[in-house]
Each structure stands twice: as C-alpha cells, then as structure tokens.
C-alpha positions in Angstrom: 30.9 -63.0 17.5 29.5 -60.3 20.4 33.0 -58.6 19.9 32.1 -58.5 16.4 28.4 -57.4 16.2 29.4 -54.8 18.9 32.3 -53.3 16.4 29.4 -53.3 13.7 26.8 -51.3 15.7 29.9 -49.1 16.5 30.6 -48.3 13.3 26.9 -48.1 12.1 26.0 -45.4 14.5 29.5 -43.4 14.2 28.6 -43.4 10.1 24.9 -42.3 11.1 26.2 -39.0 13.1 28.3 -38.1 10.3 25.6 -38.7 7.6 23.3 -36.5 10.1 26.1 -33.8 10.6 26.5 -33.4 6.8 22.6 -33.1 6.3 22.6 -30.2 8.4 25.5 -28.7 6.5 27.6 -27.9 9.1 30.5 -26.8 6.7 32.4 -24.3 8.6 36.2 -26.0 8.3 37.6 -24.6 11.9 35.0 -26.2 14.4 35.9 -29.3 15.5 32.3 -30.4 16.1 32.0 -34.2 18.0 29.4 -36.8 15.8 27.9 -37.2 18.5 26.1 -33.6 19.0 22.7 -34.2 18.1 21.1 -31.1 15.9 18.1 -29.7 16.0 15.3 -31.6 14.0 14.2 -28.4 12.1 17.3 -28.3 10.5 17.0 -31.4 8.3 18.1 -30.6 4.7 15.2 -31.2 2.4 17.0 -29.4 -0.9 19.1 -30.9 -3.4 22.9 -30.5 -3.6 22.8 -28.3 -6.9 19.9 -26.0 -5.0 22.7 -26.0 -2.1 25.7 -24.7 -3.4 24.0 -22.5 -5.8 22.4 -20.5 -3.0 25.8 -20.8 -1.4 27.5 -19.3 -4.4 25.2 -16.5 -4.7 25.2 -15.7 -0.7 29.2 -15.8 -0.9 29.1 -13.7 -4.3 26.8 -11.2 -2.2 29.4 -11.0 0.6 31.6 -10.4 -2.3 30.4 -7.7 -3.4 29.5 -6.3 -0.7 33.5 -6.4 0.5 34.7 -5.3 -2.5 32.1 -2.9 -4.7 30.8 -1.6 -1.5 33.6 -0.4 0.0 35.6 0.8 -3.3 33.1 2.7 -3.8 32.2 4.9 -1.7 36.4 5.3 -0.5 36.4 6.0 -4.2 33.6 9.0 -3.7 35.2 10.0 -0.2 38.2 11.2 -2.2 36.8 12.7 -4.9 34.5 14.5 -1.8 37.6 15.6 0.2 39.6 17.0 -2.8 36.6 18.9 -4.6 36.6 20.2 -0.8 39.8 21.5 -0.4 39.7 23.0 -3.4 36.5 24.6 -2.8 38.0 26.2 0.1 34.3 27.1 1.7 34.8 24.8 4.6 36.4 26.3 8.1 38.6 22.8 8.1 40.0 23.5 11.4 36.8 24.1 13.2 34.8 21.7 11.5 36.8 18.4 11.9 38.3 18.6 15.4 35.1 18.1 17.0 33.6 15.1 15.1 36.7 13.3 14.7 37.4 13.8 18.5 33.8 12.9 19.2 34.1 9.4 17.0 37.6 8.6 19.5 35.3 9.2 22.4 32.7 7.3 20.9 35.1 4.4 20.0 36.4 4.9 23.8 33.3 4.9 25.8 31.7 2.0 23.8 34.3 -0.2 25.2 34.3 1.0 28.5 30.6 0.5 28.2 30.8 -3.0 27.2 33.2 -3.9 30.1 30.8 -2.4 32.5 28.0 -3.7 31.3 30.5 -7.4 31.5 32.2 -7.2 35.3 28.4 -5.4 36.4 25.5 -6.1 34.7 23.2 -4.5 37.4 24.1 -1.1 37.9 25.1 -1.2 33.5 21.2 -2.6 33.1 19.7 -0.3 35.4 21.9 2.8 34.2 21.4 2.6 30.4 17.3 3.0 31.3 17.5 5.7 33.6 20.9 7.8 32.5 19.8 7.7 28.3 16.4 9.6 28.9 18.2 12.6 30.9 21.4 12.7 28.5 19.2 13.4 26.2 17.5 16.1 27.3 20.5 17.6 28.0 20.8 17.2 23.9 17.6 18.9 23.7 18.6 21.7 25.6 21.8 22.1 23.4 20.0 22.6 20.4 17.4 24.4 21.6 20.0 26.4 22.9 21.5 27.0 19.3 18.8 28.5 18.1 18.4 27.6 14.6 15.2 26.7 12.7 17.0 23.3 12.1 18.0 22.9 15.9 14.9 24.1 17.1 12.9 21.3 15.0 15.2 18.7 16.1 15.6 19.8 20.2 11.6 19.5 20.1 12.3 16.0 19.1 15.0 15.2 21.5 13.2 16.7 24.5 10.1 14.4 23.3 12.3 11.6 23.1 13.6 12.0 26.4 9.9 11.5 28.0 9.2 8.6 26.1 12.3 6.7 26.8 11.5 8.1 30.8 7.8 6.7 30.6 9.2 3.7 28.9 11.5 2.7 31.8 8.9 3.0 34.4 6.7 0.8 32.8 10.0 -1.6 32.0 11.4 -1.6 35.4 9.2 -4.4 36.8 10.7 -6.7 34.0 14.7 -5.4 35.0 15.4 -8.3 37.4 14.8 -11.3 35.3 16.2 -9.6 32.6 19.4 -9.2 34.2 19.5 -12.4 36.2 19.6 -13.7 32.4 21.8 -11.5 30.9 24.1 -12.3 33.9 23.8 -16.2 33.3 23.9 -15.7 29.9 27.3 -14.0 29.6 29.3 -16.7 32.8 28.1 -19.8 30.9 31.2 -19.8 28.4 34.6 -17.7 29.7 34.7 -15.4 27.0 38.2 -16.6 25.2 39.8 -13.6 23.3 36.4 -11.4 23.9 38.2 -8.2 24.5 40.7 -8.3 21.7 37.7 -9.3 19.2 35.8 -6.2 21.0 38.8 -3.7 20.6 39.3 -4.6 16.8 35.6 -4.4 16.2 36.0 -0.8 17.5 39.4 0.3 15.5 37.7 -0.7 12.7 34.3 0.9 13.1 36.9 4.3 14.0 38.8 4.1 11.1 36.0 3.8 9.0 33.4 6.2 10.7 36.5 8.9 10.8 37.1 8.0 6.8 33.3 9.2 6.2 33.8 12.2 8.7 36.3 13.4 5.6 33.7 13.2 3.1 30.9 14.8 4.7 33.4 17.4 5.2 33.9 17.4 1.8 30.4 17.5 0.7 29.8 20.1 3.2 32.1 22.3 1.6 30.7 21.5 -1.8 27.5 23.9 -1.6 26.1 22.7 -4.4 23.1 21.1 -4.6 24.0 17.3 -5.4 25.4 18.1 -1.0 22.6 16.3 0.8 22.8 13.8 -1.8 26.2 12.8 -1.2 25.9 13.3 2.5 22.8 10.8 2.6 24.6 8.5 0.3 27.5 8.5 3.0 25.2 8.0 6.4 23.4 5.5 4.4 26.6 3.5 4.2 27.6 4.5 7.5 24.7 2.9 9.0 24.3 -0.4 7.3 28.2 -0.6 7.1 27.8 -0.2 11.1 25.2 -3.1 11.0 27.2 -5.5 8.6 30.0 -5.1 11.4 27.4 -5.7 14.5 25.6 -8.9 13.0 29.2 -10.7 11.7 30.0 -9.8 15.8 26.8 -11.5 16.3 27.0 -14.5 13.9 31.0 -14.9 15.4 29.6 -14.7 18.8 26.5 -17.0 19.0 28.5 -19.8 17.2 31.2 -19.3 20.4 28.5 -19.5 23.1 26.1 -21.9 21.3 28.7 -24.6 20.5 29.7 -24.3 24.7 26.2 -24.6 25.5 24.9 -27.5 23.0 28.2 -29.3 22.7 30.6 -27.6 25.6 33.1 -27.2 22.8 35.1 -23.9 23.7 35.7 -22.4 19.7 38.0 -19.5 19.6 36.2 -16.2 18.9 39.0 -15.1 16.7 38.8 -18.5 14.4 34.2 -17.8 14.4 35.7 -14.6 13.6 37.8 -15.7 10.1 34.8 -18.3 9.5 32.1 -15.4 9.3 34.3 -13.7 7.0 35.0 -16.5 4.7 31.9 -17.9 4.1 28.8 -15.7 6.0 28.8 -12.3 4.5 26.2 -13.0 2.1 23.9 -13.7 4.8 25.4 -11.1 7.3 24.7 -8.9 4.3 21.1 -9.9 3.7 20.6 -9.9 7.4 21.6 -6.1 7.9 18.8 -5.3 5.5 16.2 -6.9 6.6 16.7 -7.9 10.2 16.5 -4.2 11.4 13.6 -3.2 9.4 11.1 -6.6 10.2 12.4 -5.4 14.1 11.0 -2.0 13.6 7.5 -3.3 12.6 7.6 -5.9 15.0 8.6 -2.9 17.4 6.0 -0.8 16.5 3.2 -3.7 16.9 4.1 -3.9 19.9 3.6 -0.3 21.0 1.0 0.0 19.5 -0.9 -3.1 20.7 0.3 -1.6 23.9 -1.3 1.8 23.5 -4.5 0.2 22.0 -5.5 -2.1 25.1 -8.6 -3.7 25.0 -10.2 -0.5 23.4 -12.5 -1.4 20.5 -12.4 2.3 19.1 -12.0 2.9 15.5 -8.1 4.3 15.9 -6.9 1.4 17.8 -9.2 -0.9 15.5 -6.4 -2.4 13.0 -4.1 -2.8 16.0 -4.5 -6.5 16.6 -4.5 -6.6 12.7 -1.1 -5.2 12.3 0.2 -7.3 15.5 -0.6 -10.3 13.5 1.3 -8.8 10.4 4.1 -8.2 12.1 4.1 -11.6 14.0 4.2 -13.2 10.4 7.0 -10.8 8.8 9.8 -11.0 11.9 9.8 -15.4 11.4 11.6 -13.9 8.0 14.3 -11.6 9.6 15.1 -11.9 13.3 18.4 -11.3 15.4 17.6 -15.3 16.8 18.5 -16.2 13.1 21.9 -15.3 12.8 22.3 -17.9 15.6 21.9 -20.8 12.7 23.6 -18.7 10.3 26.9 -18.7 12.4 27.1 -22.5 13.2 24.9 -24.3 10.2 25.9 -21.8 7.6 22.1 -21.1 6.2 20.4 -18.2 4.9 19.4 -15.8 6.9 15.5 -15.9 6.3 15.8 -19.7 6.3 17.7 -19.2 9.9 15.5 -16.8 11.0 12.6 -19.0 10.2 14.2 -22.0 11.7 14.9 -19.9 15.0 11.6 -18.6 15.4 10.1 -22.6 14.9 11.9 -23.3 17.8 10.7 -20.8 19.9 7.0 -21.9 19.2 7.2 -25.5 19.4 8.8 -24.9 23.2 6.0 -21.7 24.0 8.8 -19.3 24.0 7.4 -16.8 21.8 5.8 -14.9 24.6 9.3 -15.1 26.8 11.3 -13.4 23.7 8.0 -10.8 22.9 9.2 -9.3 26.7 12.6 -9.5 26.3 14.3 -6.2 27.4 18.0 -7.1 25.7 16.8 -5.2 22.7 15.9 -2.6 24.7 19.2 -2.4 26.7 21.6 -2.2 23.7 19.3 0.4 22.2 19.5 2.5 25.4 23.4 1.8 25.6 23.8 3.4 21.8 21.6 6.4 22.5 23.3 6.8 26.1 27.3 6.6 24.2 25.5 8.5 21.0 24.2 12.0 23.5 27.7 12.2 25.2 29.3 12.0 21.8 26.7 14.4 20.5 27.1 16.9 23.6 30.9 16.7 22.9 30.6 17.8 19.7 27.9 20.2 19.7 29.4 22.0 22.6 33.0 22.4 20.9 31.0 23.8 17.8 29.4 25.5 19.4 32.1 27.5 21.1 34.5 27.8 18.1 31.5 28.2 15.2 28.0 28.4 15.9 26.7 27.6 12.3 28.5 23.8 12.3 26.8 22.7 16.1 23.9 21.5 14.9 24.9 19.0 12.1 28.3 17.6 14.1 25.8 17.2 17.0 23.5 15.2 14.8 26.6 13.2 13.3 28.7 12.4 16.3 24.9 11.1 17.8 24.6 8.8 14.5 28.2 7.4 14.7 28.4 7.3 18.4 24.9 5.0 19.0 26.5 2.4 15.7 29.7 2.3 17.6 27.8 1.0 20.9 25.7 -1.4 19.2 28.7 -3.1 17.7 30.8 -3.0 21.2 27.6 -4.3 22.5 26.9 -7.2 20.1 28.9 -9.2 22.8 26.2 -9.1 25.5 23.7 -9.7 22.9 24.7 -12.7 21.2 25.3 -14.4 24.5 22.0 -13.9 25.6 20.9 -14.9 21.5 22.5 -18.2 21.4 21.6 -18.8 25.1 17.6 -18.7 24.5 17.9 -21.1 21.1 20.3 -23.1 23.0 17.8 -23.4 25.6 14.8 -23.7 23.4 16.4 -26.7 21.2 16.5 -29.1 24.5 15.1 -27.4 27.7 16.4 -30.5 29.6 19.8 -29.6 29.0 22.1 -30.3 32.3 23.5 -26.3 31.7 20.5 -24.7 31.8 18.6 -24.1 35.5 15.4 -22.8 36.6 15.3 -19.0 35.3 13.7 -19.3 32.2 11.0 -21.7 33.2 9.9 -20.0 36.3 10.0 -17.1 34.2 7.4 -18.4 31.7 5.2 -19.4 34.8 5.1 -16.4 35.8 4.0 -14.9 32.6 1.0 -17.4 32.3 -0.2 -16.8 35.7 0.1 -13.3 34.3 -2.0 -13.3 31.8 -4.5 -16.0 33.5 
C-alpha cells in the first residue's frame, strides 16, 4: 500500500512539472529541459491557445518576411544599383572600392580579435575600450578636418566633440570599472563556452558578405549622380544597420538561452542547436526586437544623461528632467536587451519578454543595479573603437589615391565597422544578460556568490 501511494505521488508531481512546463510554453524542440526546473512565476500563461498560436503565426510570418522580402529586396536593388553603375561609368571603380571593401575585412578581423580579447582578458579589454575609443577618434577628427571639405569639416567638428564626451564620460565611469568587470568576468566562466568561436566566426562571415554586398551598391548609387542617389544610399544603410541588429539580437537570444539554461538548470545546450532554434521559430521577435529595443534604449539613454546633467537643479531647463526619466522608465519595460533572455528559452514576444524581464528586476530591487550597468557602455565603446580604425583605414587610402571619395568611405567603413563589433560582441553581452535574470529569478541560487549583493549594498549606502 506505501509502495503504492508512493508510486502515485510520483506520478502526480512528474504530471504537474510537465503540465507547468507546457504553461510556460517552452516549445523550442532541441532543449532537453528536466520537469523538474521550476520557472519563473511571471511566466504563467494567462491567454488562450487560439490567442497563442495566432501570435505565434504572425511572429513566425514576420520572421518570414523579414528572411525572404527583406533580403530579395534590396539584393534585388543592389544589382540593378551596380549595373546602372557600370554603365554609368562616373565612378573611379578602382579607387573607390579597394578601400571600403579592405576596410569591412579589417573590420570583420579586428571584431574577432576584439572579442577574444575582451574573452582570455577582460581587464585590460574593459579598461581599453574606455580610454583607447575617445583618442581613436580624435585621430578621426583630425582626418577629416584634415580633408578639408565643407562635408568633412561639419563632421571632424563632430568627431573631435565626440571624442571629449566619451573622455569626460570615462572619468566619471571609471569608479564603476571594477565591479563591472569582476561581473563581466564571472559572467562569461560560469558556462564553458561550447562552440563559441565557430558561432562568433560565422556571425562575422556573414555580417562580411553581406556588408561587402551593400559596399557594391553604394558604389553603384554613387555613380548614379542622379538625384533619387541619397535616396538609395539611405535605403541601403538603413538596411545595413537594422540587418546588423537582426544578426546581433538572434546572437543574443542564441546566447542567453546557452548561459541561462547552465545557470537555472546546469543543462549545457549547444550554441550551434540555440543557434537553428532562433532561426526556426524567433525571428519574428528578433525582428520586432531590432526595432524597438534600440530606440526605447536611446530614450532611456538620454534620461539618464540628462537626469545626470540636471542634478538637483530646480531651474526651468532642467525642469521636465525628472518628468522625462519617468517616461522613459515606463517605455524601456516594453523593449529591453533583458527581454530577449525569455524570448530565447520561453519563445514569447518580445515586448511581453521585455516586460516579464524587467518585473523581475523590480520585485528583487535590481532596477537600480541594471540603471549603472556599464556593459552597454563597453560594447558601445568596443564598436566605436573597431568602427575609427576601420574608418582611419579607409579615409587615409582615399585619401592618398582620391581626395574627393575620403570623406564618405571614412563615414561608411565607421558605420559597418562599429555593427560588425556589436555582433562579435553580443557574446560578452548575453552572458552578462542571462546572468542578471538568472540571478534575479532565485538570488539563492547555489551558482551565484556574493558580487551582486554587496554590490547593491553598496549602492544604497550610496545613495543614503
């Protein structure tokens, strides 16, 4: 009778897990994810199954079209750009494509070097991307200022006051560099890394291939000289950029599935199967997630700074800063980095991720913890850093072989060079991503130590 009540409560509890793991809609078909894992409580389904796969269908069909529309397109207008071009004949070919395609293979190069530097020593990386991306460029400044044209002149102002800002900006960061990087360090040793570099080094043929398939049709707008030119050339950095971004975030929903199933469950998923997941059934979301995730993180940004700037003043300019805080407070829960986190392993939508990320951070008093975080920071620096020495290749080579090109294959080679390091650098990222929700779901976890916490202690004595 024991033997058989104790065979009962077995299978009772065994058909509870799985009832809980379906509610939370783990459907990706490559984990093998134990019943017992217990899942966050925020994630409890409350929709119907129609309201399910509907929004399933349409995030898929997004993903979709996105693949397929997307990218026939705008190959399709590449073509047309780069034949229209060489028959034009109004484009020096030879001058004008050897330095931003040789620029893009540096860029390609030195964002993987970059990422295994920043892996093997996080220190002197940290530390390096703060101090070395403020006086590369101004070294950009002085190369356009040095070209001379109303053009580079405009933009060499810019650089040079970009380069002070980013100086100021690290002085007042540096007191912050050693917990960041004591995190980042434990961050990126709690899971070996299985197959990290080969997903890295596809990441970045990729991005090259693609970013040296829109080189072509610039060229071929260039050579246009019409005046639909800075349409088409807009059209094509516009994909370039949130092309760039699609690839970063599916790095970072592959990524933060790898390190948070190690750190909830210690379940070591390959990065290349996360990989084939993301592709199968995430774009939508990856899709909807380039959108709007960067542009809630420049308000959110920008509150910041300016809340920083205002103070305590009361005057009238700094008056709606608070205000504007508390806007951008509300719009980031929508669109966050922390969301793709839940989009990786539960397979939701992003905003309903991003929501579900940023609960969990204020039930545990986190919020404060990820407002100071200076990972954003550090990947930002590392893409402007890889983005000026792409950018001073380029401009310098035009600038010895044809004056008039330097200052647009300087302001290219900067654009495709800072995309390619944030994708190489989605890595270090999405460690450190899945490693605060991980942390914030169950503090008590056996994996975590004392970092974070005496890290929030300090920040309330802080501000006490």
């Amino acid at each position: 009778m024991a033997s058989l009540m104790e065979h009962s409560t077995s299978t009772t509890s065994i058909t509870n897990n799985k009832v809980q793991i379906q509610s939370h809609q783990l459907v990706l078909p490559s984990s093998s994810i134990p019943t017992k894992v217990q899942q966050p409580s925020i994630l409890t389904e409350t929709s119907t199954t129609t309201t399910i796969t509907a929004s399933r269908f349409m995030r898929r069909l997004l993903g979709f079209l996105f693949l397929l529309f997307h990218l026939i397109l705008i190959t399709a207008l590449v073509i047309f750009l780069a034949v229209q071009g060489l028959r034009s004949g109004h484009l020096h070919a030879t001058k004008w494509y050897p330095p931003l395609l040789t620029s893009t293979a540096c860029a390609a190069i030195l964002s993987s070097v970059w990422q295994w530097l920043a892996d093997i020593n996080t220190s002197k990386a940290f530390k390096a991307a703060f101090w070395v991306s403020p006086l590369l460029t101004c070294a950009i400044a002085l190369l356009l200022l040095t070209i001379g044209s109303s053009v580079s002149l405009g933009a060499g102002m810019a650089a040079l006051l970009c380069s002070v800002v980013l100086s100021l900006y690290g002085c007042w960061a540096s007191p912050r560099f050693d917990y960041a990087i004591r995190v980042l360090k434990i961050s990126n040793s709690a899971s070996p890394p299985p197959k990290a570099t080969s997903l890295v080094l596809l990441s970045m043929l990729v991005s090259f291939l693609y970013s040296c398939l829109l080189v072509i049709g610039i060229g071929g707008a260039r050579a246009l000289g019409t005046k639909f030119e800075a349409l088409f050339i807009s059209i094509i950095l516009l994909s370039l950029a949130w092309t760039m971004q699609v690839m970063r975030n599916t790095m970072m929903a592959s990524i933060t599935r790898v390190k948070y199933m190690y750190l909830v469950c210690g379940i070591d998923v390959d990065a290349h199967v996360a990989l084939r997941d993301t592709l199968w059934h995430l774009m939508g979301s990856v899709c909807i997630g380039s959108s709007l995730a960067p542009v809630l993180g420049l308000i959110w940004g920008s509150s910041r700074a300016m809340k920083l700037v205002a103070g305590d003043t009361d005057e009238f300019l700094f008056s709606c800063a608070n205000c504007y805080a508390g806007v951008a407070s509300t719009l980031v829960m929508y669109g966050n980095r922390w969301g793709f986190v839940y989009v990786g392993v539960y397979n939701r939508g992003f905003v309903q991720a991003s929501m579900d990320a940023w609960s969990v951070f204020r039930r545990t008093e986190l919020e404060m913890l990820i407002d100071s975080d200076l990972m954003g920071s550090f990947c930002f620096l590392s893409g402007v850093a890889v983005g000026a020495i792409c950018s001073l290749v380029s401009g310098s080579w035009a600038l010895a072989v044809h004056k008039s090109y330097a200052t647009e294959l300087s302001l290219y080679a900067f654009f495709i060079g800072y995309f390619m390091s944030r994708i190489a650098m989605a890595w270090q990222q999405a460690s450190l991503t899945a490693y605060y929700v991980a942390y914030a779901e169950n503090p008590q976890n056996s994996r975590f130590d004392s970092t974070i916490p005496s890290r929030i202690q300090e920040l309330r004595r802080v501000q006490a």
